[in-house]
C-alpha positions in Angstrom: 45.3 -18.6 -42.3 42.3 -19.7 -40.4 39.1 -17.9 -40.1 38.0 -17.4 -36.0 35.0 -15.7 -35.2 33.0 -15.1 -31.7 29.8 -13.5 -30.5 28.8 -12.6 -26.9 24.9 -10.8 -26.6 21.3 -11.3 -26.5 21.3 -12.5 -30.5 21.1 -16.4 -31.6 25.2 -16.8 -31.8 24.6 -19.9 -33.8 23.3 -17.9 -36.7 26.0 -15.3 -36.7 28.5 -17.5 -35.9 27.9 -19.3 -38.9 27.0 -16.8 -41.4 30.3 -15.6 -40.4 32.2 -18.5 -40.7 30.9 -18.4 -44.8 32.7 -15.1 -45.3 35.7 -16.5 -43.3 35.9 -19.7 -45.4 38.5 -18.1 -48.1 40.7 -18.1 -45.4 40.6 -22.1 -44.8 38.3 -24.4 -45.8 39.8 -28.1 -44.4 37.1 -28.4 -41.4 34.9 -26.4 -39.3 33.4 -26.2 -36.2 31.3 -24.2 -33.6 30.4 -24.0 -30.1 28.0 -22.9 -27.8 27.0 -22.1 -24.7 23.9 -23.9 -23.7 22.7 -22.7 -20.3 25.3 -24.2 -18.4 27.0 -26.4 -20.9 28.8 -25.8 -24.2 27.6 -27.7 -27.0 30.3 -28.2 -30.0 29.7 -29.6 -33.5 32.6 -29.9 -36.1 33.2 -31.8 -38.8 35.3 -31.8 -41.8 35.0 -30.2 -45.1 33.8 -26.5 -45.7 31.0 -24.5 -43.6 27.5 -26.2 -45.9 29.0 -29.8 -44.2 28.8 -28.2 -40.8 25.5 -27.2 -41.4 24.3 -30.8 -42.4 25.8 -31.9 -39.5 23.7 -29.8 -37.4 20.2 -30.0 -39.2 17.6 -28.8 -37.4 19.6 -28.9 -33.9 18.7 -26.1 -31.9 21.1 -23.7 -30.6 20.2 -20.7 -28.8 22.7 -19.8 -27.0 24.3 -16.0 -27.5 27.5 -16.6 -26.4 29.6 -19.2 -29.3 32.9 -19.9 -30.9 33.2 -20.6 -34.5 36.4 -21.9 -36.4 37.5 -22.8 -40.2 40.7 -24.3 -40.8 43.8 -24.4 -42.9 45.7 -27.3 -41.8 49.2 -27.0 -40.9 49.5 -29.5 -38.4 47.7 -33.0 -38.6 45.5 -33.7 -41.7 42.0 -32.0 -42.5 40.0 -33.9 -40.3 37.1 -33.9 -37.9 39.1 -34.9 -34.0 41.7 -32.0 -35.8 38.7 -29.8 -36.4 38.7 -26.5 -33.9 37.2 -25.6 -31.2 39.3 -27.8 -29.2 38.8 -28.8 -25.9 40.4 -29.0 -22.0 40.5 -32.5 -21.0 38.0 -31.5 -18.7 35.9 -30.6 -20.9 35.5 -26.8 -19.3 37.5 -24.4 -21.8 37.3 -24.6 -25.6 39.7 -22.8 -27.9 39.9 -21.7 -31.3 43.4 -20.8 -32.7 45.0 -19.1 -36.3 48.8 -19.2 -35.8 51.1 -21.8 -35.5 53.0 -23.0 -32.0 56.5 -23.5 -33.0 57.4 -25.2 -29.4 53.9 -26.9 -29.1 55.9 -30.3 -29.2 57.7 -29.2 -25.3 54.6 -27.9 -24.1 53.0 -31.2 -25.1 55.8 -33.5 -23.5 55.3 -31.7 -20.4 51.7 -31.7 -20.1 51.6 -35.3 -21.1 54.1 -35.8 -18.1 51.4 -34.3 -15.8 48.6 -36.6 -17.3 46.7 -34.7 -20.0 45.3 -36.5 -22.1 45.3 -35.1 -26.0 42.7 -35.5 -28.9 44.0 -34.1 -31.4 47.4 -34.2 -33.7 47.3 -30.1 -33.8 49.7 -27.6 -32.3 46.5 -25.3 -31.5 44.9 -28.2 -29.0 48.6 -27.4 -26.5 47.3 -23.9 -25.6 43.8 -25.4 -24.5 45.2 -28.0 -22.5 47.9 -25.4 -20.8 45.3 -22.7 -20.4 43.3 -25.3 -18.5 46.7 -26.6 -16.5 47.1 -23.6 -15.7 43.7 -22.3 -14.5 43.1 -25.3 -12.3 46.6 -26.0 -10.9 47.6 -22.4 -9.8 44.2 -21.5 -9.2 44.3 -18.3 -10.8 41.6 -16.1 -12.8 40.4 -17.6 -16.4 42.3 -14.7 -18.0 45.1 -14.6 -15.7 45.6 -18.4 -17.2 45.2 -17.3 -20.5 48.1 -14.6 -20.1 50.6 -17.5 -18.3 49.7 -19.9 -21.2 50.5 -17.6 -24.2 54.0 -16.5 -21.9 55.1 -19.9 -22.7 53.9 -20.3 -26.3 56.6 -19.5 -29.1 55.0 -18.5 -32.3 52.0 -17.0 -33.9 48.1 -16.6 -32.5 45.0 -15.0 -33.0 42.6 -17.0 -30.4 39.4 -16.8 -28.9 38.8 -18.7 -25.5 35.9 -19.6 -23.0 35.3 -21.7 -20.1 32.0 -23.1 -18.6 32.7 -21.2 -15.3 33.0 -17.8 -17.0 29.5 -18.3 -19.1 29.2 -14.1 -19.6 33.2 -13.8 -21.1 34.9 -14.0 -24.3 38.8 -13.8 -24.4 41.1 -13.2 -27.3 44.5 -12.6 -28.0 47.0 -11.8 -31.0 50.3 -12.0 -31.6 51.4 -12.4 -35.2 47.4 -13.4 -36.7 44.6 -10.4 -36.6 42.3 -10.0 -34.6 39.6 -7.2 -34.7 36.6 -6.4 -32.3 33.1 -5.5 -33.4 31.3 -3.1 -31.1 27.4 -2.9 -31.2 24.8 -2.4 -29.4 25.2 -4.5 -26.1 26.9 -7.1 -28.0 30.4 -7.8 -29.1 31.8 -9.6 -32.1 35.3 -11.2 -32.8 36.8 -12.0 -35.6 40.0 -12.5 -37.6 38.8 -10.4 -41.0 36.2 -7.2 -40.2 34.3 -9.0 -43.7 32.6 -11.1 -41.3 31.1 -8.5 -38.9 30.6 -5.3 -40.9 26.6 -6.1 -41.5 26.3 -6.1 -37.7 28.4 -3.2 -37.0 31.9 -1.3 -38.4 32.6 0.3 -34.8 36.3 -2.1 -34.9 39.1 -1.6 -32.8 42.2 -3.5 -33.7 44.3 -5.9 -31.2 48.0 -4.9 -31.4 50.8 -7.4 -30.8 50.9 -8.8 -27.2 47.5 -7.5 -26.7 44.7 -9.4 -25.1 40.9 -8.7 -24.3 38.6 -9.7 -21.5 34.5 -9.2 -22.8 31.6 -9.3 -21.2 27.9 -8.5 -21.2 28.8 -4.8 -20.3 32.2 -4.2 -20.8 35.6 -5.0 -21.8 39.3 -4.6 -21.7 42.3 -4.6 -23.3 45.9 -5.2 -21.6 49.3 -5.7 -22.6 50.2 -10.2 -22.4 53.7 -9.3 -20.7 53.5 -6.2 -18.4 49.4 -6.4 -17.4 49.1 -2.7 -18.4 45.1 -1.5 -19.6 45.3 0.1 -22.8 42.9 2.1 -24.2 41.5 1.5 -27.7 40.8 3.8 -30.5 37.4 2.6 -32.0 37.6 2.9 -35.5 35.1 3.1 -38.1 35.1 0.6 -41.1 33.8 2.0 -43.6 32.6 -1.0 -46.1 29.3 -1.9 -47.4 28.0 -5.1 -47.5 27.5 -5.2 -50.8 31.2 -5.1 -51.6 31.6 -8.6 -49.8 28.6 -10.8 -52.0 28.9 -12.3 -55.2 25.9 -10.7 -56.4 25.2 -11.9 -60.0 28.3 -13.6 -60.5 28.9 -16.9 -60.4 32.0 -16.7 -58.2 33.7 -14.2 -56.6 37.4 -14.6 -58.8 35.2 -13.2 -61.9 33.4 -10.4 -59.5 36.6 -8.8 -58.7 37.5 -9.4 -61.9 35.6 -7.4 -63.7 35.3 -5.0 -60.6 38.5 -4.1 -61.9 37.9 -0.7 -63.3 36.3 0.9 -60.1 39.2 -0.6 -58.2 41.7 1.8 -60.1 39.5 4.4 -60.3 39.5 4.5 -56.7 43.0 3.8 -56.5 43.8 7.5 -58.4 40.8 9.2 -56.8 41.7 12.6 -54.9 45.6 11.4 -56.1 46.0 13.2 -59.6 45.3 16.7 -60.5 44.8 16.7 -64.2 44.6 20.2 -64.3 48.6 20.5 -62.5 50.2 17.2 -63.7 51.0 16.1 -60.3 50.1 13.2 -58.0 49.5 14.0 -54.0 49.7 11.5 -51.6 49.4 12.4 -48.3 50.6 9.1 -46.3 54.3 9.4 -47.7 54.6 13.3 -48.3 56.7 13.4 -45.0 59.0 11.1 -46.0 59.3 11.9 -49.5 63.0 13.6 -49.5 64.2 11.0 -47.6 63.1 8.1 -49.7 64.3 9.8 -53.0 67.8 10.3 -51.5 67.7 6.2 -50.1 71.0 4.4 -51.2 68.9 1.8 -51.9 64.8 0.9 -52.2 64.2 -2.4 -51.4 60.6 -4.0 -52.2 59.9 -6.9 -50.4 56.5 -9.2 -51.1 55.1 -12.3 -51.0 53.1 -13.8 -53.9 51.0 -11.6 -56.6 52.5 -8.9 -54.9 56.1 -10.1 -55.7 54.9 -10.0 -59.6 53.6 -6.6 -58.6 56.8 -5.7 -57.3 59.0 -6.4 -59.7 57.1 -4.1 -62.0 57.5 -1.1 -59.2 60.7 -1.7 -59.5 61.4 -1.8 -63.1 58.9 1.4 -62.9 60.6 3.5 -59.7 64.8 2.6 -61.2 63.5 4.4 -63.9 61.7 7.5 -62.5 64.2 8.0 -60.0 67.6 6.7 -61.0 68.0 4.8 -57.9 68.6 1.2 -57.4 65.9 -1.0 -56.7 65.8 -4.5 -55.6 63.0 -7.2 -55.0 63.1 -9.8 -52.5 60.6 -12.5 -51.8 59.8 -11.4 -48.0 60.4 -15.0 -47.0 64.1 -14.8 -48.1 65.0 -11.4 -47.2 63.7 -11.8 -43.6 66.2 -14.7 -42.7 69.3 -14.0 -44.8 72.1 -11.1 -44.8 71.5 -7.9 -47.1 72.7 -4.6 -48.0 69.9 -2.9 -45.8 71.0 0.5 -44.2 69.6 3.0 -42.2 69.2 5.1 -45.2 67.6 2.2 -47.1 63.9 2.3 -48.0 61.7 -0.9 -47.7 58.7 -1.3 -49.3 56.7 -3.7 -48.4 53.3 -5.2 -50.2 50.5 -7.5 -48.9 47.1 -7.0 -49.8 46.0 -8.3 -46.6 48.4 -5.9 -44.5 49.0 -9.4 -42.7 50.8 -11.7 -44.5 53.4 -13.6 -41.6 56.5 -13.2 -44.1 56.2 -9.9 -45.3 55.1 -8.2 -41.6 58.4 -10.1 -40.3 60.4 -8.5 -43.4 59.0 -5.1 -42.3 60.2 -5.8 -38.2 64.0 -6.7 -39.8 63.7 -3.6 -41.7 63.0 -1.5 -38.4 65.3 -2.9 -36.8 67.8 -1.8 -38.8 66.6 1.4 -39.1 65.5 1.7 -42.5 62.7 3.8 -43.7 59.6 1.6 -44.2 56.8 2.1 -46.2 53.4 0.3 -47.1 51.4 -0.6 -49.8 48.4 -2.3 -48.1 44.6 -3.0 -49.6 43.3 -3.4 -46.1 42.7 -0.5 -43.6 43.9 -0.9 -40.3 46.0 -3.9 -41.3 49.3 -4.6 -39.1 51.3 -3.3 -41.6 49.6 -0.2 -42.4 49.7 0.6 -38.4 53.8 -0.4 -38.2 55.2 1.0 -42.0 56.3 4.4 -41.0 54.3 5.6 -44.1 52.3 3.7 -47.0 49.4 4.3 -49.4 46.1 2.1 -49.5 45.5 0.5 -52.8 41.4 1.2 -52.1 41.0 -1.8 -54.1 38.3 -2.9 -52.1 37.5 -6.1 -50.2 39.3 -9.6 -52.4 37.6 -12.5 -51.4 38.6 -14.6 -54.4 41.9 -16.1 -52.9 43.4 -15.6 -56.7 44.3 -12.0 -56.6 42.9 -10.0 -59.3 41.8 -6.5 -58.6 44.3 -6.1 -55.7 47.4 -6.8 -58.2 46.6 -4.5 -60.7 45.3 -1.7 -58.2 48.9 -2.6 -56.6 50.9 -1.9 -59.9 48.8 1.7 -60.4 49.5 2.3 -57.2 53.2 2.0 -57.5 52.9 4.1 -60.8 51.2 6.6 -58.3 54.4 6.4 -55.7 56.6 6.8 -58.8 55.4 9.6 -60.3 55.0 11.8 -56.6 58.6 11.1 -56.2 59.8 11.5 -59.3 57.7 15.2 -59.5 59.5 16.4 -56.4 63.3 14.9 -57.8 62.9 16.1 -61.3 59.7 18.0 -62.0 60.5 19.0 -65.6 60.5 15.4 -66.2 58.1 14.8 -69.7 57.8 11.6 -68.5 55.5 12.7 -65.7 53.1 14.3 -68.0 52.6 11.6 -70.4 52.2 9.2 -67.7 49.4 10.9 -66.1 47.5 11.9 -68.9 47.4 7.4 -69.2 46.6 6.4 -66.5 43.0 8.3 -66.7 42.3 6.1 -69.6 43.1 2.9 -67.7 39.6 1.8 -66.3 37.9 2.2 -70.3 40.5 0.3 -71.6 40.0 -2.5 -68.8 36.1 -2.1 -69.8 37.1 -3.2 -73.4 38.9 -6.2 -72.6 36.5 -7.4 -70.0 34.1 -7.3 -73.1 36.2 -10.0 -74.7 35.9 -12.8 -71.9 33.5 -15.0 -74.3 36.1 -14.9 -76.5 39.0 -16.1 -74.3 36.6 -18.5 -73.4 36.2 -20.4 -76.5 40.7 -20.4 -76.3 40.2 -21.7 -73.0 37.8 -24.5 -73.9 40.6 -26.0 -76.7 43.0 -25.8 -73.8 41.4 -26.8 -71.2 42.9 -30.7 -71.2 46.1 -29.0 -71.3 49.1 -30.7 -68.6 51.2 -28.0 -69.0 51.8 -24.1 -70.0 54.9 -21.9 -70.7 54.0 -17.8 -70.6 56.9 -15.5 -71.7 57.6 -12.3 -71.9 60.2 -9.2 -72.2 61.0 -6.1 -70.0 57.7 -5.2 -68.7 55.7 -8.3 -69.6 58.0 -11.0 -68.3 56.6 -9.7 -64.8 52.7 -10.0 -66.4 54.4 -13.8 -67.6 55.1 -14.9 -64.0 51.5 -13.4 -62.9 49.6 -15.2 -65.5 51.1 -18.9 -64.7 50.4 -18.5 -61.4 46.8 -17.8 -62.0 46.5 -20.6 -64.1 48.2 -22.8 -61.6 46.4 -21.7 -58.8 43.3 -22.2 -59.6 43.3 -24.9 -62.4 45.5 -27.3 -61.0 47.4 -27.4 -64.7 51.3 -26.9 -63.8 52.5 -23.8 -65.6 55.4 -21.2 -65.6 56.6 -18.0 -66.6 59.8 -17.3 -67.8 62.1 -14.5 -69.7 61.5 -15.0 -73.4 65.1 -15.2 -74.1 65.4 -17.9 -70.7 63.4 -20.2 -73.3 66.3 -21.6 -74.7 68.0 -22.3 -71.7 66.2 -25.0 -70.7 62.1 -24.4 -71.0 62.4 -24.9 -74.8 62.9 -29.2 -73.6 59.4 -29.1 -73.2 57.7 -27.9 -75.8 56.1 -30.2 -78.7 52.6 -30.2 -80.1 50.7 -30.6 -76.9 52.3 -27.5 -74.9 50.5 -24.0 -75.2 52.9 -21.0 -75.3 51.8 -17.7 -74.3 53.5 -14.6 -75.1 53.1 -11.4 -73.7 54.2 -8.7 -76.9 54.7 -5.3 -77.0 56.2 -2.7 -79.5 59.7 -2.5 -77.6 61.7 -5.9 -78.4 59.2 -6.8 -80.7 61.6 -8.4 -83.0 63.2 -10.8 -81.0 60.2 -12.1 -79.0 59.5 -13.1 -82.4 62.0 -14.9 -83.1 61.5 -17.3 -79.7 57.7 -17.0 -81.3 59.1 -19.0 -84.6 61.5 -21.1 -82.5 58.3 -22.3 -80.6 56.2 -22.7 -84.1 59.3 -24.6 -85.6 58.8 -27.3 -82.2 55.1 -27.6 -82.4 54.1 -25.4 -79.7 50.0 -23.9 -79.6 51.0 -20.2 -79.5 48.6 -17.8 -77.6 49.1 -14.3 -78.3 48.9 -10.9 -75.6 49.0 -7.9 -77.3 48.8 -4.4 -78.2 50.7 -4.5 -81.7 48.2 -5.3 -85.0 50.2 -7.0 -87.5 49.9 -9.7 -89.9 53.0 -11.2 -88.7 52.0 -11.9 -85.7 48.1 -13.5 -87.1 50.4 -15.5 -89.1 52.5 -17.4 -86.3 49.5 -17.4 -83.4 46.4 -19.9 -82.5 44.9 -17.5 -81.3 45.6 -13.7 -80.4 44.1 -11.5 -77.9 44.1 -7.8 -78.6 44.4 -5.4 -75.7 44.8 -1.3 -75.9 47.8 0.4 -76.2 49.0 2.0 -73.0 52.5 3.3 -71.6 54.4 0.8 -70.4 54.5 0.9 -67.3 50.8 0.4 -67.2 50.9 -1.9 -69.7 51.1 -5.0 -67.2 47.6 -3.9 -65.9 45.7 -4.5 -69.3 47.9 -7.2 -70.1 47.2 -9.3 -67.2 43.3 -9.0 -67.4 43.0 -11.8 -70.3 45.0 -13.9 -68.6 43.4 -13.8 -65.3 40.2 -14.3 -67.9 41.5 -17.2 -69.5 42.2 -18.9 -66.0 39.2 -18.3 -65.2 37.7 -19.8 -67.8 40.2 -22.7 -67.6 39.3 -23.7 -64.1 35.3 -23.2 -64.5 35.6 -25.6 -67.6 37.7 -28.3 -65.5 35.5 -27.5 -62.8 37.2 -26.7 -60.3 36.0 -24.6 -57.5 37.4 -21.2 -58.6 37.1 -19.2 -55.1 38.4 -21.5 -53.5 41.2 -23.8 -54.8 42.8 -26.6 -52.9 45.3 -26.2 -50.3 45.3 -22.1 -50.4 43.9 -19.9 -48.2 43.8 -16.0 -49.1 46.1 -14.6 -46.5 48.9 -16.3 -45.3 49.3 -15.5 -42.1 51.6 -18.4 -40.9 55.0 -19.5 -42.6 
């Protein structure tokens, strides 16, 4: 979950390195570090804390290099500190490394090394490959990347790294296996980097390294070979096509309420070119081929991590019902390591917003292997699972920097309206249903407008529950999934412990809690109205604040609630999109009021690449 970036070309590397780093710091933000090639040394500065800390640290130091390394960290192994800080170091002080992954068997590779007299700085798995790399190089006397190849052989687990050494001054090496890696192609001048967000102002000519792929750059050239059989391969440069503009904060305070209220242009480009008003029908061309197979599947599976397990469990409750068959959600972190049901005529669908989280890309290998049908439902282009899902459909959401998920969840659950409704036109295309269906979901992005135009209001709820300890959200049928979604916000980025539960679950344990200091929120809707509102009295009768979600206007309801928040009606299976917005809002609001740094909350990181 680390951020890596590297530069090689005739540009100050220090400055590009570092602006870099800032749009890399939602992927970790424990400690930082650079380094630089100085003539014929390499200068390194890192430090802990976030990427403003490294600055300080440098002051007015003068870098001009053009050829640098730049690293921020998530920790996994050894605390957040500066000797655990990347780029780490050979013991001879020759080859510096920079590493997002985790080395399961970096505690054998350490024994031995240590046995041979190398000398270790750092509690890290990542400082192992540096140390082996340089074993390597200067005990079999082979090439810099030849060393590179022979270290990673012997390394079990996840990388995406970027390597130099002071003897190759002109060179840049990087590898993956597990953790992205994309290349930036300018003008005489190569970038690297684990996201493309941190390279697209200088160029969005990318090609993407594959699994077991590894890259040799210099001034004038480069090239890309397999890690186990030495073969070249040749890359398809693609173009990115992202303005820059879609990756600042612009006139928002922080990112989280950016994408927030960029949340009707994400859906709008979510449906765009996919329903034909004038026909009634959806077209999506990146599953069309497999269509007839997935609607005669045994079984769909959908597998996610997350926000895109709440997501998921709505496609699910959305496509059992469209298309009569049965549908079952796994967390991709169970389903990759225990027995299922999977067959060959199974379809998997699997959802990340990154296209890279480690859990759900392994739940899509188990699925291949199997031989089930696999498709995708990805926000980023390019991502490993859009390139190894047989077929899948972009969520066009946009870039998320924001490591709470706003705009990507609810372009996720529109999307899997979308998937829904194709299949379900092809299976039964006199189904009503259909019709209805789309007609709503061209009136989704107004109705987002006219909650978004209620955030002052959820702020003043937030501001009488902002000393809160704990929350309870609940919900029936459709809006239990929207109850899970909205605890995790809170919890994520307000540090105040929250969960979601089944209304009816209340009484089987959750109801202990509640007294005159525990908010309730309750997700409402038309259909079980009645008895959500009896668990609304049982709450009232105990004490509880009650915060109200809904689309039904009744006095009954003013009667029993604190508060109440009023969204539009809509079907419902949309009806998770509007009703999550005022809850992602009230977060929000939560967490600004506690101050608590919104965009980046402690101990996450925005794709979870490692388990």
């Amino acid at each position: 979950m680390c951020g890596i970036i590297g530069y090689l070309g005739s540009k100050n590397a220090k400055d590009i390195i570092i602006k870099g780093l800032k749009r890399l710091e939602y992927r970790g933000y424990d400690s930082v570090g650079i380094a630089i090639f100085e003539d014929d040394i390499i200068n390194s500065v890192k430090c802990s804390g976030k990427v403003a800390d490294l600055e300080e640290e440098i002051n007015d130091a003068i870098f001009e290099g053009t050829v640098g390394i730049g690293h921020t960290r998530w920790a996994t192994h050894g605390p957040p500190s500066t000797i655990n800080a990347h780029p780490h170091v050979s013991s001879d002080n020759n080859i510096y490394l920079i590493h997002n992954g985790v080395i399961e068997n970096y505690k054998a590779l350490k024994e031995f090394l240590l046995n041979e007299g190398v000398e270790f700085k750092s509690q890290t798995d990542s400082e192992v490959l540096v140390q082996l790399i340089s074993y390597i190089y200067n005990n079999q006397k082979v090439t810099f990347e030849e060393a590179v190849k022979l270290s990673l052989s012997k390394a079990v687990g996840a990388y995406g790294i970027i390597v130099m050494n002071r003897d190759n001054k002109d060179e840049l090496i990087a590898a993956r296996k597990g953790s992205p890696v994309v290349i930036g192609i300018g003008k005489d001048e190569f970038f690297i980097s684990s996201d493309a967000s941190s390279i697209i102002e200088h160029t969005k000519n990318i090609l993407y390294l594959d699994e077991n792929e590894i890259i040799s750059i210099k001034k004038d050239k480069y090239e890309v070979t397999n890690i186990d059989n030495n073969l070249v391969i040749d890359k398809k440069i693609e173009y990115l096509d992202i303005n820059i503009e879609n990756i600042e904060k612009g006139n928002f305070d922080h990112f989280m309420l950016k994408e927030i209220f960029e949340q009707p242009s994400a859906i709008v480009n979510a449906i765009r070119g996919r329903v034909d008003y004038n026909n009634n029908s959806i077209k999506l061309g990146g599953i069309n081929d497999y269509a007839l197979d997935i609607i005669n599947s045994d079984m769909i599976y959908i597998t996610a991590c997350g926000t895109s397990w709440h997501a998921a469990l709505i496609g699910s409750y959305i496509l059992e019902n469209l298309l009569d068959i049965p549908v079952k959600v796994e967390y991709a972190s169970e389903f990759r390591y225990r027995k299922t049901a999977v067959t060959a005529n199974s379809t998997i669908i699997v959802i990340s917003q990154s296209g890279e989280t480690a859990d759900t890309l392994a739940a899509l290998e188990k699925a291949k292997s199997i031989g089930s049908r696999t498709l995708g439902v990805v926000n980023v282009v390019g991502s490993s699972i859009a390139r190894k899902a047989d077929c899948g459909v972009y969520i066009h959401a946009g870039p998320e920097i924001g490591v709470a998920s706003t705009k990507a969840f609810t372009a996720q659950v529109v999307t899997l309206n979308l998937i829904g409704l194709f299949l379900s036109q092809i299976k039964n295309p006199d189904n009503i249903k259909i019709n209805e269906l789309i007609t709503e979901i061209a009136s989704i992005p107004n109705k987002i407008e006219t909650i978004l135009s209620t955030s002052d209001d959820i702020k003043k709820i937030a501001e009488d529950y902002q000393d809160a300890n704990n929350f309870l959200y609940l919900g029936r049928g459709f809006q239990f999934p929207v109850a899970l979604e909205g605890a995790l916000k809170l919890k994520e980025i307000s540090y105040i412990h929250a969960e979601g539960y089944p209304a009816a679950e209340m009484k089987h344990g959750p109801i202990a809690l509640i007294d005159d200091k525990m908010p309730v929120v309750f997700i409402v809707s038309k259909k079980g109205y009645t008895k959500i509102l009896s668990n609304i009295e049982e709450v009232k009768a105990r004490g509880g604040k009650i915060i109200i979600v809904t689309s039904v206007h009744n006095d009954e309801l003013k009667d029993y609630s604190d508060h109440i928040i009023y969204v539009p009606h809509t079907h419902k299976f949309l009806s998770a999109i509007l009703k999550s917005i005022p809850l992602q809002l009230l977060a929000y609001h939560i967490a600004v009021l506690k101050d608590c740094n919104v965009d980046q909350p402690r101990n996450l990181a925005k794709s979870v690449t490692v388990e």
